[in-house]
PLY file of the C-alpha trace (Angstrom):
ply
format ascii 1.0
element vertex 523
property float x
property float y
property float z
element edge 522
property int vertex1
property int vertex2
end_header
-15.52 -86.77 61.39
-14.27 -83.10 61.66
-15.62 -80.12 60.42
-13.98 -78.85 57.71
-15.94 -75.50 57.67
-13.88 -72.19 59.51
-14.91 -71.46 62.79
-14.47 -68.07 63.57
-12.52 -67.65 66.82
-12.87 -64.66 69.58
-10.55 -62.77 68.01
-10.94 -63.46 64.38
-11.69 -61.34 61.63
-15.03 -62.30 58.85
-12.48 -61.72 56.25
-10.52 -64.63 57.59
-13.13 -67.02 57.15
-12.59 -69.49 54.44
-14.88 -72.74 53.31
-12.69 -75.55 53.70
-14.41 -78.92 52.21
-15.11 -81.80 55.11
-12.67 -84.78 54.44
-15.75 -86.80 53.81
-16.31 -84.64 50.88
-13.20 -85.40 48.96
-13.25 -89.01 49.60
-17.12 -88.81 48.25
-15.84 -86.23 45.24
-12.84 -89.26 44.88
-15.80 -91.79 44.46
-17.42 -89.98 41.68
-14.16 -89.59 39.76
-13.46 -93.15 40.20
-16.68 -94.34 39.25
-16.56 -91.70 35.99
-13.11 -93.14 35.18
-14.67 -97.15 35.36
-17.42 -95.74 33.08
-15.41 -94.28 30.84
-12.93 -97.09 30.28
-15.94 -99.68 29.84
-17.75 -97.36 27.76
-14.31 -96.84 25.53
-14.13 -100.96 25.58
-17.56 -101.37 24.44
-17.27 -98.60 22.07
-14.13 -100.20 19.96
-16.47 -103.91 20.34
-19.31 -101.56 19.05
-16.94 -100.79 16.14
-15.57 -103.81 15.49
-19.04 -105.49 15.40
-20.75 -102.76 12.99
-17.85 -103.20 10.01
-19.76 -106.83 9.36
-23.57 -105.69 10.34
-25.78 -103.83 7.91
-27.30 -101.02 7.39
-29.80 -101.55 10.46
-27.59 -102.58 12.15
-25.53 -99.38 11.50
-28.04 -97.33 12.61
-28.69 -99.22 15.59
-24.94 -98.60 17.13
-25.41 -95.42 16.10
-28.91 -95.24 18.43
-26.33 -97.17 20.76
-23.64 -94.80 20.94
-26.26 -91.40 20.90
-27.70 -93.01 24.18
-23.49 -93.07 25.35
-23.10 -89.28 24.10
-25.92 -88.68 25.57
-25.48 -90.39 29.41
-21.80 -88.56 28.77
-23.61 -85.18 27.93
-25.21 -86.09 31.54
-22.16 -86.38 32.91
-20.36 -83.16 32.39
-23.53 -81.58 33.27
-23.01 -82.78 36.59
-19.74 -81.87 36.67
-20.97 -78.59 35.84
-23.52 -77.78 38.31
-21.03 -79.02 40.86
-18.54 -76.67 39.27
-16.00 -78.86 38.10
-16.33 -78.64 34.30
-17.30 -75.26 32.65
-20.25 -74.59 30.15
-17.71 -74.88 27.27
-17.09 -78.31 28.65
-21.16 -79.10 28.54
-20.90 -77.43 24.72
-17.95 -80.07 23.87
-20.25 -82.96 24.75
-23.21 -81.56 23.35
-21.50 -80.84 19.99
-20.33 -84.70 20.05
-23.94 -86.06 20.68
-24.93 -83.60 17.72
-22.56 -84.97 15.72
-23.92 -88.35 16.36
-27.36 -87.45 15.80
-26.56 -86.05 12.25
-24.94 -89.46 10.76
-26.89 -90.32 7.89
-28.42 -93.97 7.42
-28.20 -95.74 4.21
-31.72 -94.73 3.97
-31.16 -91.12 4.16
-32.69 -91.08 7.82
-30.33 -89.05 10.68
-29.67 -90.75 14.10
-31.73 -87.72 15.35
-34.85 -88.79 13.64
-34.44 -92.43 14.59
-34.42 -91.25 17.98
-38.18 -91.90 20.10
-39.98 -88.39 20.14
-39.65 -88.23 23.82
-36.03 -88.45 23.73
-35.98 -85.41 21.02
-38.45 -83.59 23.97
-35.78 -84.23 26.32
-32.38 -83.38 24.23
-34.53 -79.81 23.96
-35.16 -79.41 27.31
-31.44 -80.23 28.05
-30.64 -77.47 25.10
-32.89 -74.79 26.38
-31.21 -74.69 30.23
-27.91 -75.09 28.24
-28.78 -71.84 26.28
-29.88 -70.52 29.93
-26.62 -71.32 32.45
-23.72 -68.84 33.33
-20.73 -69.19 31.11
-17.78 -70.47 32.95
-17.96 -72.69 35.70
-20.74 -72.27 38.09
-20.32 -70.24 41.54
-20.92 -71.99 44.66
-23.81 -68.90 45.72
-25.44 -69.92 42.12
-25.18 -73.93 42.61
-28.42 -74.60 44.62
-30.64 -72.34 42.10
-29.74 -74.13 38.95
-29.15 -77.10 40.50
-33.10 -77.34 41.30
-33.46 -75.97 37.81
-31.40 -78.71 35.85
-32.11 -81.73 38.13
-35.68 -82.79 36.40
-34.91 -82.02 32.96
-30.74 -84.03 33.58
-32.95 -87.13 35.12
-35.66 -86.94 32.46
-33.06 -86.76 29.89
-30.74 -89.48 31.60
-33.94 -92.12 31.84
-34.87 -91.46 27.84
-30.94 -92.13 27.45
-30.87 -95.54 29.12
-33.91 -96.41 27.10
-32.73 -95.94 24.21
-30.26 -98.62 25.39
-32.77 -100.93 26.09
-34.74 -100.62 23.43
-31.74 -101.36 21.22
-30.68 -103.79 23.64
-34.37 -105.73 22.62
-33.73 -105.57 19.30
-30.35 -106.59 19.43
-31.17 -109.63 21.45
-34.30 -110.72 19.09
-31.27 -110.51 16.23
-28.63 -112.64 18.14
-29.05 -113.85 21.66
-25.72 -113.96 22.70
-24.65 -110.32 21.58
-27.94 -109.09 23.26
-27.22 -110.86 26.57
-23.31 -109.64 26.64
-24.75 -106.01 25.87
-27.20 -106.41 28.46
-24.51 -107.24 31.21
-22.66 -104.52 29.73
-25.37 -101.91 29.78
-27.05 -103.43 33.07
-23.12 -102.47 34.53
-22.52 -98.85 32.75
-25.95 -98.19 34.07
-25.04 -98.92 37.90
-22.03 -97.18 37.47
-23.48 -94.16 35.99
-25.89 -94.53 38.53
-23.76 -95.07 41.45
-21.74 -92.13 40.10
-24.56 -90.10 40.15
-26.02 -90.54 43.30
-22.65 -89.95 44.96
-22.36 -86.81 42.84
-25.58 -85.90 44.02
-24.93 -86.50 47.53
-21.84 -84.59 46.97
-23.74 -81.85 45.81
-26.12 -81.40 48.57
-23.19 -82.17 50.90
-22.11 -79.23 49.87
-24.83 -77.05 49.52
-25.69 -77.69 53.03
-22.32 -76.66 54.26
-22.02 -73.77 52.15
-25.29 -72.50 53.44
-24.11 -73.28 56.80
-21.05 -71.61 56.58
-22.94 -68.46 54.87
-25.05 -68.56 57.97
-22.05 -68.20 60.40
-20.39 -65.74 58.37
-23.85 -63.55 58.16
-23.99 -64.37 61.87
-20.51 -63.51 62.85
-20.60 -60.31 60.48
-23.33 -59.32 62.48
-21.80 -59.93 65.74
-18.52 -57.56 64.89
-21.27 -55.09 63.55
-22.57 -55.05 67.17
-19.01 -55.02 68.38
-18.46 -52.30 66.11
-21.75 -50.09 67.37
-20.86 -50.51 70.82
-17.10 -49.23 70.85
-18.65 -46.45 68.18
-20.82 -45.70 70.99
-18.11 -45.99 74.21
-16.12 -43.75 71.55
-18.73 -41.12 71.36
-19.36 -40.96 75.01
-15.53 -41.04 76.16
-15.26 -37.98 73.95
-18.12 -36.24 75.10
-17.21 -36.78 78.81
-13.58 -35.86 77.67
-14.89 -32.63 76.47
-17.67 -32.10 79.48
-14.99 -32.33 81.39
-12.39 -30.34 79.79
-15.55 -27.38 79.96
-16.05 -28.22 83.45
-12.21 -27.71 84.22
-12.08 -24.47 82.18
-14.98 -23.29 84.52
-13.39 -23.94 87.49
-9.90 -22.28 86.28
-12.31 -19.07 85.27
-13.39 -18.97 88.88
-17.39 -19.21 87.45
-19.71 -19.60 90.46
-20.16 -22.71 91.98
-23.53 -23.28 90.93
-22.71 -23.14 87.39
-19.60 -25.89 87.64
-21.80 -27.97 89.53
-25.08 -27.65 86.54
-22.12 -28.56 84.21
-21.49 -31.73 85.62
-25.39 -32.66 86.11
-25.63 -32.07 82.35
-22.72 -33.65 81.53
-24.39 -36.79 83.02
-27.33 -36.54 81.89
-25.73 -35.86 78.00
-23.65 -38.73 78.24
-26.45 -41.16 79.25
-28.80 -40.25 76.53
-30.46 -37.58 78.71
-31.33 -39.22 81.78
-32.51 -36.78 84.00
-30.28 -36.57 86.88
-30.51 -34.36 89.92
-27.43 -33.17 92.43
-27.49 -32.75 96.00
-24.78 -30.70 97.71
-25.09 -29.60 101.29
-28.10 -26.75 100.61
-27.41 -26.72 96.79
-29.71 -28.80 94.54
-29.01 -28.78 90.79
-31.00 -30.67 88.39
-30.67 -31.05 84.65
-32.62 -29.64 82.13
-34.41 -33.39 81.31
-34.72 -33.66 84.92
-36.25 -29.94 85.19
-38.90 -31.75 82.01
-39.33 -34.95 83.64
-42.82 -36.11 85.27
-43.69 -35.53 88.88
-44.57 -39.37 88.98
-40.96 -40.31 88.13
-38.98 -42.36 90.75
-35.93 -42.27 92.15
-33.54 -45.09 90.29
-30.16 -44.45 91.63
-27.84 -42.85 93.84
-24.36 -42.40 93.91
-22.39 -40.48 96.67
-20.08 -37.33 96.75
-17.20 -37.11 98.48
-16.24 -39.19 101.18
-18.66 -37.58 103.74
-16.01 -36.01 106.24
-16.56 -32.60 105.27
-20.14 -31.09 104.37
-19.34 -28.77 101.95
-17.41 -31.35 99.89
-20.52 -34.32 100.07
-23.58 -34.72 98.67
-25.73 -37.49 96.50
-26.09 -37.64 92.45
-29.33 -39.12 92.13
-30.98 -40.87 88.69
-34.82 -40.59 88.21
-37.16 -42.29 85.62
-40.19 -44.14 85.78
-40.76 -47.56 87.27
-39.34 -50.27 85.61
-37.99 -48.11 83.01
-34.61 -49.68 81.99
-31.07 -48.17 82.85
-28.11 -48.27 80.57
-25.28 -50.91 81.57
-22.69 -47.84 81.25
-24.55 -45.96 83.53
-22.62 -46.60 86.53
-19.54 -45.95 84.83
-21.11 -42.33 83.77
-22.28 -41.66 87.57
-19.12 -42.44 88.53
-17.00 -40.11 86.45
-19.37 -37.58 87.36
-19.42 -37.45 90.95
-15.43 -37.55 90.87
-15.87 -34.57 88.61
-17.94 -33.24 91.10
-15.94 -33.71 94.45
-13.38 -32.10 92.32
-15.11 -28.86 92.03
-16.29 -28.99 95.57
-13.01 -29.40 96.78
-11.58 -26.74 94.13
-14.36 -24.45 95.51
-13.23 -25.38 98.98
-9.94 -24.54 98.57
-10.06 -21.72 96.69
-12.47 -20.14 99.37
-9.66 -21.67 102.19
-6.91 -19.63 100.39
-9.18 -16.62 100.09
-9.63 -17.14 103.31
-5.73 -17.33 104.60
-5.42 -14.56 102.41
-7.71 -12.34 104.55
-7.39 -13.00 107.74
-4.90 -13.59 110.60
-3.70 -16.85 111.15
-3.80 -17.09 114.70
-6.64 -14.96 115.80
-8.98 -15.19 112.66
-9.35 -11.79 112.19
-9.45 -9.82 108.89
-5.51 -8.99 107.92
-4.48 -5.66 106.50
-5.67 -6.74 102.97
-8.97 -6.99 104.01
-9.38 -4.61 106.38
-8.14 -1.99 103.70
-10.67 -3.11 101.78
-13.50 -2.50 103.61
-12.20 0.84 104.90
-12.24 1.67 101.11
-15.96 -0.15 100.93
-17.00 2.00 104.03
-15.11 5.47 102.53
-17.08 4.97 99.08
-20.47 4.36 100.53
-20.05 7.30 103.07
-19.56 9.75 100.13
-23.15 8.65 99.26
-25.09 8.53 102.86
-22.89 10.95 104.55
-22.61 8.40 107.77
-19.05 8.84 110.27
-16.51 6.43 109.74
-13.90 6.25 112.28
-10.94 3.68 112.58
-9.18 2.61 115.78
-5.81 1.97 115.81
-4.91 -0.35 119.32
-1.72 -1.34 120.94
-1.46 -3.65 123.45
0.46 -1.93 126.89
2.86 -4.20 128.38
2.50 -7.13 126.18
6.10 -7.44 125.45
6.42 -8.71 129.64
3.97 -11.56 128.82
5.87 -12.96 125.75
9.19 -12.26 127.91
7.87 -13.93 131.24
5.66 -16.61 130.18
6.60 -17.22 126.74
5.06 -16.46 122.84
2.61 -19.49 123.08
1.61 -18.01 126.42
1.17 -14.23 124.51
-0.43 -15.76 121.61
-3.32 -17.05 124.18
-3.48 -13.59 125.11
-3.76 -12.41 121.75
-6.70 -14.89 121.02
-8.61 -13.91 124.22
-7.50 -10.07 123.25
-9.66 -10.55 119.60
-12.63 -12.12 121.82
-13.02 -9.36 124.29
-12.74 -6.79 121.06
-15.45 -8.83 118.93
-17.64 -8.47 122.19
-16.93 -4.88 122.47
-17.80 -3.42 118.95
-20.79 -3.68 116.97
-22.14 -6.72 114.68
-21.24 -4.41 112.11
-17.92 -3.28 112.70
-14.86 -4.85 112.17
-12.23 -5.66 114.43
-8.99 -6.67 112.11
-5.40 -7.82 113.47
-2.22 -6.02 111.29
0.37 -8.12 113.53
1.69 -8.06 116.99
-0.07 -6.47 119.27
-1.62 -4.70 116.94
-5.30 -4.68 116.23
-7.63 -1.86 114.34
-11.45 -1.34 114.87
-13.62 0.06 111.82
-16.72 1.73 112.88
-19.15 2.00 110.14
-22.68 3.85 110.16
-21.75 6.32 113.49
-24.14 9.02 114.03
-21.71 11.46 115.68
-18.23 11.51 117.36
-20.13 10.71 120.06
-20.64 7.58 119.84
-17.13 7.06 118.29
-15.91 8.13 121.97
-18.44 5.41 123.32
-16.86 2.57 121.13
-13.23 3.44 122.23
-14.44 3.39 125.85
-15.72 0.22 125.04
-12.84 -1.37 123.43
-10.61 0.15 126.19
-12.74 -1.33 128.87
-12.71 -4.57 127.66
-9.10 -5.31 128.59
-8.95 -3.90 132.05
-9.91 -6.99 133.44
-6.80 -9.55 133.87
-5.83 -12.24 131.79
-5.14 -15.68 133.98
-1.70 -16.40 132.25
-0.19 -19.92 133.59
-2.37 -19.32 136.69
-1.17 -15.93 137.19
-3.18 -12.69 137.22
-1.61 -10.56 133.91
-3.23 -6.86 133.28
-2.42 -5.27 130.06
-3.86 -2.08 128.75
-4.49 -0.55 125.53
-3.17 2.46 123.45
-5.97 3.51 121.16
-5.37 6.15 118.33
-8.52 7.02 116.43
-8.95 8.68 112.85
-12.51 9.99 111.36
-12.40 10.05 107.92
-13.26 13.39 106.23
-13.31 14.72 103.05
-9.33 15.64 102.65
-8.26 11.44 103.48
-8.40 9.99 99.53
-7.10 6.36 100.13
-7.94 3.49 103.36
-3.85 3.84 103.66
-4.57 7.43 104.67
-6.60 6.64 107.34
-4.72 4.12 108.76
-1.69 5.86 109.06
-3.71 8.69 110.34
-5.00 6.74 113.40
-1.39 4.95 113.34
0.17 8.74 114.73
-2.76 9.41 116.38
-2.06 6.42 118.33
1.25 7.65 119.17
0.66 11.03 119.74
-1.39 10.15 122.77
-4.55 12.28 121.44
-8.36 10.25 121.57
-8.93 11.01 117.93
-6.98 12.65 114.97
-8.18 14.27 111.98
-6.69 14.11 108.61
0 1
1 2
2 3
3 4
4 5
5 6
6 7
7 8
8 9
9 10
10 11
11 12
12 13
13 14
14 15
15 16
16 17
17 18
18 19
19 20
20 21
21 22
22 23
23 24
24 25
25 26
26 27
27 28
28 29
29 30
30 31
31 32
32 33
33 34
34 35
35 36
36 37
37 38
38 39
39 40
40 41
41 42
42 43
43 44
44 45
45 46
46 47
47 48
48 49
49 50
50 51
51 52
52 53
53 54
54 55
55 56
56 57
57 58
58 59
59 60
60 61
61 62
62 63
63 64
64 65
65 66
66 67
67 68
68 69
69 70
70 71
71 72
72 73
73 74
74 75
75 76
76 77
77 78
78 79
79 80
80 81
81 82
82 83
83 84
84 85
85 86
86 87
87 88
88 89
89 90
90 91
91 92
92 93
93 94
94 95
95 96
96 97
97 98
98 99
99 100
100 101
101 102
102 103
103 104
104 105
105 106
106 107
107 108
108 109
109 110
110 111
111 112
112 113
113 114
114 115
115 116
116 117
117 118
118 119
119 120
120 121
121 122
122 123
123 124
124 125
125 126
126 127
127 128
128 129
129 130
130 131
131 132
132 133
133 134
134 135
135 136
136 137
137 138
138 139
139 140
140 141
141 142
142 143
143 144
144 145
145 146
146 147
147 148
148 149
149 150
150 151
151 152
152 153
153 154
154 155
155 156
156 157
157 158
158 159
159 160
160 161
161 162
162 163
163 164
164 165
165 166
166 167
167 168
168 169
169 170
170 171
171 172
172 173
173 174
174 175
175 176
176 177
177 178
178 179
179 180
180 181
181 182
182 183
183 184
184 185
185 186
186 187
187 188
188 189
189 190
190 191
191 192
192 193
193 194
194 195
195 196
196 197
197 198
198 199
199 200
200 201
201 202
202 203
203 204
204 205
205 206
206 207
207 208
208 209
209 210
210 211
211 212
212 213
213 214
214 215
215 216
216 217
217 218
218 219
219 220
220 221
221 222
222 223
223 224
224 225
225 226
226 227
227 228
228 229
229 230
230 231
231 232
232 233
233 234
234 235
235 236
236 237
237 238
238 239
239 240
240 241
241 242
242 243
243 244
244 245
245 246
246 247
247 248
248 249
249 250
250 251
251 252
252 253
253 254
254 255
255 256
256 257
257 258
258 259
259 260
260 261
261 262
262 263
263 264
264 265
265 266
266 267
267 268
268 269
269 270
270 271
271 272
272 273
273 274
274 275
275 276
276 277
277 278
278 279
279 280
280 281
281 282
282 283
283 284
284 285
285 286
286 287
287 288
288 289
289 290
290 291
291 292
292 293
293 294
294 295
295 296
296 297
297 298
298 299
299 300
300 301
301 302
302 303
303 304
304 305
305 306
306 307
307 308
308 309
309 310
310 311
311 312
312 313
313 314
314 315
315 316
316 317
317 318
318 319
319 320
320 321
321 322
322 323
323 324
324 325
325 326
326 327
327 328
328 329
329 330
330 331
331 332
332 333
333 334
334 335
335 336
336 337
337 338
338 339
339 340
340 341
341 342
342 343
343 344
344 345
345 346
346 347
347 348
348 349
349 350
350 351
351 352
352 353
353 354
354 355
355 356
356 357
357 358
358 359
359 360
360 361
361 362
362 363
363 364
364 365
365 366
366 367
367 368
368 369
369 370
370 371
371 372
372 373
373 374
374 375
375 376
376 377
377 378
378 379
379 380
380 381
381 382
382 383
383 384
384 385
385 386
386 387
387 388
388 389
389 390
390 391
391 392
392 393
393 394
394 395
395 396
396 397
397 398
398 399
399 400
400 401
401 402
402 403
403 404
404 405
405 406
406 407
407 408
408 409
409 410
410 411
411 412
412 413
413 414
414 415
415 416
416 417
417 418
418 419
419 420
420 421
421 422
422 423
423 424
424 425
425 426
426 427
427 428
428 429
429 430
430 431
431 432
432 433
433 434
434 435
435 436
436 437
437 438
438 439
439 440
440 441
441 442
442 443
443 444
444 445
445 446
446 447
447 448
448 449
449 450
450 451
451 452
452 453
453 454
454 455
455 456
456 457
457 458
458 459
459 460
460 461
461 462
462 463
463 464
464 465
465 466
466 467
467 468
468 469
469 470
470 471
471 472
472 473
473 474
474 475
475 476
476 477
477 478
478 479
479 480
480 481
481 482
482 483
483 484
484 485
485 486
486 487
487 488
488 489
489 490
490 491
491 492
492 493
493 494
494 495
495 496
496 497
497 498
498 499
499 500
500 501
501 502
502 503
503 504
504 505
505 506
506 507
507 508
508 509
509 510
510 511
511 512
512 513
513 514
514 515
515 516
516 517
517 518
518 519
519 520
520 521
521 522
């Protein structure tokens, strides 16, 4: 037999659900109403043989039919209270049928006694029972969430009241047979099948009833159940909503950071907190080449905390762009499921800094310096003659610049070629870095073209001793292709004084001095 309840599918809604009665049901429901349609035509057939009989009995006799047909209002008073606790017949229904067996109660024997007071005492006790849960049930017909309570209510007094029914029967039946045999035994068949009907139709309208209470409360059960499983549902996208958005907006704080240029450190705390905020605040600690950040519930969390997890940065191939996001807690403390999808985001977050970082230094970088030799470019090398200018107005040190060009260059590139000149130019920015200072700077402006800044000089003296220096370090040859090359070096130098105002002015001062021949210049 199939269900006939809904079953709430994957991707089905609670407010799709609707109780659907089992086919059993109606067929059962069908047996009632057949049975209560038998026992209504044979009760209409014995009541018109009931009325044809009583125009030729007497007076007791009256009043017996009447006891006869109070017991048949009654059983049918029964009836529709069945009907309405299974909510098929409404309390106005019940009030019909109550108002009929009233009516049959109040006939009036020819000696002046009602059917009521005929009636045994414990059949009064049980009319008022049956009148006092009338007085107490909904209006209407009954709702299925209010069927099981008064159904336990109504049950004892409906079978009391049913049992003192059927006995008045029988005790009418008795006297009926002690008056005539024949009519007692043909009422007794009669009765003896009304009764089995009625009870037949009870029982199934019982079992109907229970049926159905069962698989209400069933049903009620899977609906609380499934409500409760799209309430879940419900909390967990709520929470995947709440964390997407906070790692939308970690990150879109993360990405302003880097496009402010804020210092490393700070991008890269950022991110740890961004983890550690969108896991509930796990504490979470990062690892990047000498850099460790930690969040602020790792910075809280107890030295006897473990580590949990781990999760790479970067791809490993280049130090500065690698390192390890790393979960603590203590043992056997449980991790979230999303966790992993968390770490995740966050270490992409953070090989995108690292790699921002890395290529912002790399332009910076390209920026300053020569491409071929490495050397600080004429940017830079402005720059810290300005640096060097500002801090010798305070400590009253010599600055000097040299200004070099190469001597007979122009035959290597012609002879042996420009790759073979820019080898020369690399060895060239060697021999100068060994000549000069830690301190100073040796900076390429193009060709053969290089500048020395000499910072913190005690006298000219020394200046003298540097361009010596610098000078010396090209006399030996260059092995070009195999071949013996000797180049030399034309080296103009500038101190700066009080009257040069900008690094340009020095430059160009040891530019001409440079030309003109002389060992130093002043401007």
């Amino acid at each position: 037999m199939t269900d006939g309840t809904a079953r709430p599918d994957a991707g089905a809604s609670v407010a799709d659900e609707r109780y659907r009665p089992r086919v059993g049901q109606y067929v059962l429901a069908a047996i009632v109403v057949g049975l209560l349609a038998v026992l209504a035509v044979t009760g209409a057939a014995q009541a018109a043989d009931v009325r044809a009989k009583a125009d030729g009995l007497s007076s007791s006799e009256a009043t017996r039919t009447n006891v006869v047909l109070a017991m048949r209002e009654s059983l049918a008073l029964s009836v529709v209270m069945e009907k309405y606790l299974d909510s098929r017949a409404t309390r106005r229904d019940v009030q019909v049928a109550r108002a009929l067996l009233n009516q049959r109660l109040s006939v009036v024997s020819a000696d002046g006694t009602t059917g009521y007071d005929a009636m045994p005492r414990v059949y009064r006790e049980a009319l008022d029972d049956v009148d006092g849960l009338l007085a107490r049930v909904p209006a209407g017909t009954l709702k299925p969430l209010e069927h099981s309570l008064w159904t336990m209510q109504a049950e004892p007094v409906l079978r009391e009241f049913t049992r003192q029914s059927r006995r008045l029967g029988d005790l009418e039946t008795v006297t009926w047979r002690s008056q005539n045999v024949a009519d007692a035994e043909s009422s007794f068949v009669k009765t003896v099948r009304e009764s089995a009907l009625l009870v037949a139709a009870l029982i199934a309208a019982i079992a109907l009833g229970i049926w159905i209470a069962v698989d209400v409360r069933r049903y009620f059960r899977r609906v609380d159940a499934a409500i409760e499983r799209e309430r879940e549902v419900l909390d967990d996208a709520r929470a995947a909503l709440a964390r997407a958005t906070l790692l939308e907006r970690g990150q879109a704080r993360v990405l302003e950071r880097m496009a402010t240029g804020a210092p490393l450190h700070e991008q890269l705390a950022s991110v740890v907190e961004l983890a550690s905020r969108a896991t509930g605040g796990l504490p979470f600690r990062l690892l990047v080449a000498d850099r460790v950040v930690l969040s602020e519930a790792a910075q809280l969390r107890p030295a006897g905390d473990d580590l949990v997890r781990r999760w790479a940065i970067g791809d490993g191939t280049v130090a500065s762009e690698s390192g390890e996001l790393e979960l603590f807690g203590a043992a056997g403390a449980g991790v979230p499921d999303d966790v992993d999808t968390v770490a995740q985001q966050c270490t992409d977050l953070a090989t995108l800094v690292l790699e921002h970082d890395r290529s912002a230094a790399l332009l910076e970088y390209q920026a300053n310096h020569d491409a071929l030799t490495g050397l600080p470019n004429r940017a830079l090398l402005l720059d810290r003659i300005g640096e060097a200018m500002r801090r010798r107005e305070r400590s009253g040190e010599v600055v000097a610049v040299l200004f070099c060009d190469l001597d007979r260059f122009k035959e290597v590139n012609d002879t042996f070629g420009h790759e073979a000149g820019d080898d020369v130019l690399i060895e060239v920015a060697g021999r100068f870095r060994q000549a000069v200072r830690l301190h100073d700077t040796v900076a390429r402006l193009g060709g053969d073209e290089f500048v020395v800044l000499a910072t913190w000089m005690n006298d000219e003296g020394e200046v003298d001793a540097l361009a010596e220096r610098v000078r010396d370090s090209i006399v030996p040859p260059f092995r070009v292709r195999g071949r013996d090359v000797e180049i030399g070096v034309s080296i103009g130098v500038a101190i700066v004084d009080d009257f040069m105002t900008d690094p340009r002015s020095v430059l160009h001062a040891a530019d001409v001095a440079m030309y003109r021949g002389k060992p130093r210049a002043s401007f």
